[in-house]
N, C-alpha and C positions, 0 to 999 in steps of 0.2 A: 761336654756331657749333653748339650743341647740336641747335639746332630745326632745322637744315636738315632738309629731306627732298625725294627725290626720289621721286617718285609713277611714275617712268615710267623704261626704261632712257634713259642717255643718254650721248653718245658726247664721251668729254674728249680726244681726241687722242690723242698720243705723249709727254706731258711727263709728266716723272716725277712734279711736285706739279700739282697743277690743282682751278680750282673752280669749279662755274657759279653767277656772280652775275649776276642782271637788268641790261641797258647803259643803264637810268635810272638807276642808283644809282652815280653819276662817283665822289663822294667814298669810296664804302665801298670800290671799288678800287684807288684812290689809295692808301687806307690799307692795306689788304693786302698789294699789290705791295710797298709801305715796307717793312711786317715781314719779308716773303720776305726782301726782300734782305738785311734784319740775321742772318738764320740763314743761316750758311758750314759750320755742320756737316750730314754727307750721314745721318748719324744720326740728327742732330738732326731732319731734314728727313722722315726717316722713321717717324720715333714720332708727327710731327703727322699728316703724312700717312693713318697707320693709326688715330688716333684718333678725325680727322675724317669720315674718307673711307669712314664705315661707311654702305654704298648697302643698304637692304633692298627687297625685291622684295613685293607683295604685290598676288596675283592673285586677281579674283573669282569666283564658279563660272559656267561659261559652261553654256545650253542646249547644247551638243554631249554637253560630260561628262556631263549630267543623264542625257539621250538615251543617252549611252554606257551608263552604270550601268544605267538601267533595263532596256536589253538584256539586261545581264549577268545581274541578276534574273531576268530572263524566261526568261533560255536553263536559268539556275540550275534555276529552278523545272520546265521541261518536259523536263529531263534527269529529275529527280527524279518527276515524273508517270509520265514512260518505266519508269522502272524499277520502278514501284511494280505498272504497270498488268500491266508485264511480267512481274512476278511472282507477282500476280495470277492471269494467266493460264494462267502454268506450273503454279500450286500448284491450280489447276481443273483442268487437263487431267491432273494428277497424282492428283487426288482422283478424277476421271472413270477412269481410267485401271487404281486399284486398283479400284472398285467392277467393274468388268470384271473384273478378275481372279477378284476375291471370287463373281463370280455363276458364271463360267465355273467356279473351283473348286466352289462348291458343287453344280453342275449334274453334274460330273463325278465328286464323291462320293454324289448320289442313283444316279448308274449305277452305281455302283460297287454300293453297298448294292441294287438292284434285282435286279443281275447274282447277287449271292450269295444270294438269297432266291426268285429266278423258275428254272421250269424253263424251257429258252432253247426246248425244241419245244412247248410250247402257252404258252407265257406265263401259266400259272397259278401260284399259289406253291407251292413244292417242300416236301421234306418237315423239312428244317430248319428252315423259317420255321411250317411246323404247329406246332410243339414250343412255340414262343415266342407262339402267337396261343392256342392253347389254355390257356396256362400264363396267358395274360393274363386269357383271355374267364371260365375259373374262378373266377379269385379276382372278377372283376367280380359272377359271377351270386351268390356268395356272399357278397357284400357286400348286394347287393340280395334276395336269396331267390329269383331266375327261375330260369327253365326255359334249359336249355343242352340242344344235340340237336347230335350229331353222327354223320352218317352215313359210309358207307364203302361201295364199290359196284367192282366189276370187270366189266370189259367180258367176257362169256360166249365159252368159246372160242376165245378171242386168238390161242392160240397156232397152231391150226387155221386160223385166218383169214390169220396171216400164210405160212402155209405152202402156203397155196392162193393166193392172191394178191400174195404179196411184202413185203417188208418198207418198201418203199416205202408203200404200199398203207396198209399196215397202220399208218405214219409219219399219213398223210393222216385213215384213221377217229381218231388218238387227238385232233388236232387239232380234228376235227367236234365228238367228244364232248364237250371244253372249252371249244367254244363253244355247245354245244347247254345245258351246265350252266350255265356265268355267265350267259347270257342268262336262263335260268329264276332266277335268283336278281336280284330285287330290291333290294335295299337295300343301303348300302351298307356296312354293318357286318356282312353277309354274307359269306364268305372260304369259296374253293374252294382246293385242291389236287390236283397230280398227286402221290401218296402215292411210286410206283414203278410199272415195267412199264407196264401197264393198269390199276391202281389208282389210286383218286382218293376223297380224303375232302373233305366239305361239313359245314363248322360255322356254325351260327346261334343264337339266342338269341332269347328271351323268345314262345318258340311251345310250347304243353304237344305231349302224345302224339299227338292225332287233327289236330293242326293242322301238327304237324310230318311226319305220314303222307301227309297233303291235298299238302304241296309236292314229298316223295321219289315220289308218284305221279307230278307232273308231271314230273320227271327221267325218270322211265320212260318214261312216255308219248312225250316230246319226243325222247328216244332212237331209240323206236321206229316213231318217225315220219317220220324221215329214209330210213327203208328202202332201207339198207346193205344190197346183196345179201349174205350170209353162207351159203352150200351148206356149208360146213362142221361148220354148226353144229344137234343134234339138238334144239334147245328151240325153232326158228323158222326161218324163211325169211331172214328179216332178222337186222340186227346189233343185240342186246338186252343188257343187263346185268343184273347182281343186286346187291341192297341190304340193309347190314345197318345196323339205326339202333335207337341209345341215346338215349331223351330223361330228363334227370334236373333237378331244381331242387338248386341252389346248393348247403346246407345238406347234402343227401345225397351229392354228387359228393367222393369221397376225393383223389384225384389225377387225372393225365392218364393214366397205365398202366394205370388201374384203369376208366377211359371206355372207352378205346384195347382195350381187350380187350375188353369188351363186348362194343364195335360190329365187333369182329372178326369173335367168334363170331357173332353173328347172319349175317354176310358167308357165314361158311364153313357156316350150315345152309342157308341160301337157294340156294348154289350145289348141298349135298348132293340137296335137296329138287326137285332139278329144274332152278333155274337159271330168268333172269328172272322175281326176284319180290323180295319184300320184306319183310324178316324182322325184328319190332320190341323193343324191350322197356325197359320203364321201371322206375326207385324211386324212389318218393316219400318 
């Protein structure tokens, strides 16, 4: 009775005990029936019952399930693809997204830093960023022993030009003028400024006295080449300036005040002396 096994479901009726036995096998029915009928007890009849009557089920894996699972896998995996790619994506358009930032802000503090170093009517640099280009070009030329030249020049009569022609007018020549000077200036470690009014200083490096003279002539020249009607003015027909220029090596340069006034005073004999011309002086 142990070994039976039923390999497949199978359908016993309604009867409360029941067993499938093959209908070649006469005698082993015979003899079963026998015992049945010797158990009267319904207890009795139910302990063999559950002893015997243990049916196990035992199914093999079908190609469906296989098929099913691999799906599962599959969906598993391109759910997990999805979010990865998608994350991916996001953490690129996020990275793309700050570098934008990053250029627009930095874009935004060059103007910033430009705005507070440029005069906004000729777009030369003003006289605060002089302070800081000179304090720099100094300690450069006295590091190395060069020549540092720094001239300083006023447009003649300004004040008379605008008085006769407007201040409009007058807006229009200082604009000329700073682009008649940065154009004469080459290089580009060269730096012009509008100092104030109609004053403007031009610093350069590594040009001694006669060669720093050679390029303050072509300021002049190229000034007076534009010929700016100027009736108001007694040293020309035209619109002319005057220049005062200090050329010093490194070694002899004390400070910027000590430059700064120099090429001042040269400014203010050239203007005393007549006005359009150029008034020099060096220490070696």
């Amino acid at each position: 009775m142990d070994n039976i096994k039923v390999a497949s479901p199978t359908k016993l009726g309604n009867h409360d005990n029941a067993m499938a036995i093959r209908d070649d096998w006469a005698p082993l029915v015979s003899i079963i029936n026998k015992e049945l009928k010797q158990i009267n007890s319904s207890t009795k009849k139910d302990e063999i019952f559950n002893k015997y009557l243990s049916i196990k089920y035992e199914h093999g894996i079908s190609l469906k399930d296989v098929f099913k699972w691999i799906g599962i896998v599959i969906l598993i995996f391109s759910f997990i693809i999805i979010v990865i790619v998608s994350s991916n994506r996001n953490l690129t358009q996020e990275i793309e997204r700050r570098k934008k930032l990053e250029l627009e802000a930095n874009e935004y503090i060059l103007t910033i830093e430009k705005l507070t170093i440029t005069d906004p009517l000729t777009n030369l640099y003003n006289r605060r960023y002089f302070n800081q280009v000179m304090e720099k070009e100094i300690n450069k030329v006295k590091r190395r022993n060069d020549f540092l030249t720094l001239v300083m020049l006023d447009i003649d009569y300004f004040k008379q030009y605008n008085d006769m022609y407007g201040h409009y007018r007058g807006d229009e020549v200082l604009i000329k003028v700073s682009k008649s000077l940065r154009n004469t200036l080459q290089r580009a470690d060269d730096y012009c400024f509008r100092l104030g009014g109609e004053e403007f200083g031009i610093v350069f490096m590594d040009l001694n006295e006669s060669e720093s003279l050679l390029l303050c002539e072509k300021f002049k020249k190229n000034i007076e080449s534009m010929q700016i009607k100027h009736k108001g003015s007694s040293s020309s027909e035209f619109l002319t300036a005057s220049f005062g220029l200090v050329c010093a090596k490194g070694n002899n340069i004390k400070d910027i005040d000590t430059m700064y006034k120099i090429a001042d005073d040269m400014l203010y004999k050239a203007k005393k002396s007549g006005r359009n011309k150029i008034i020099t002086n060096t220490f070696e």
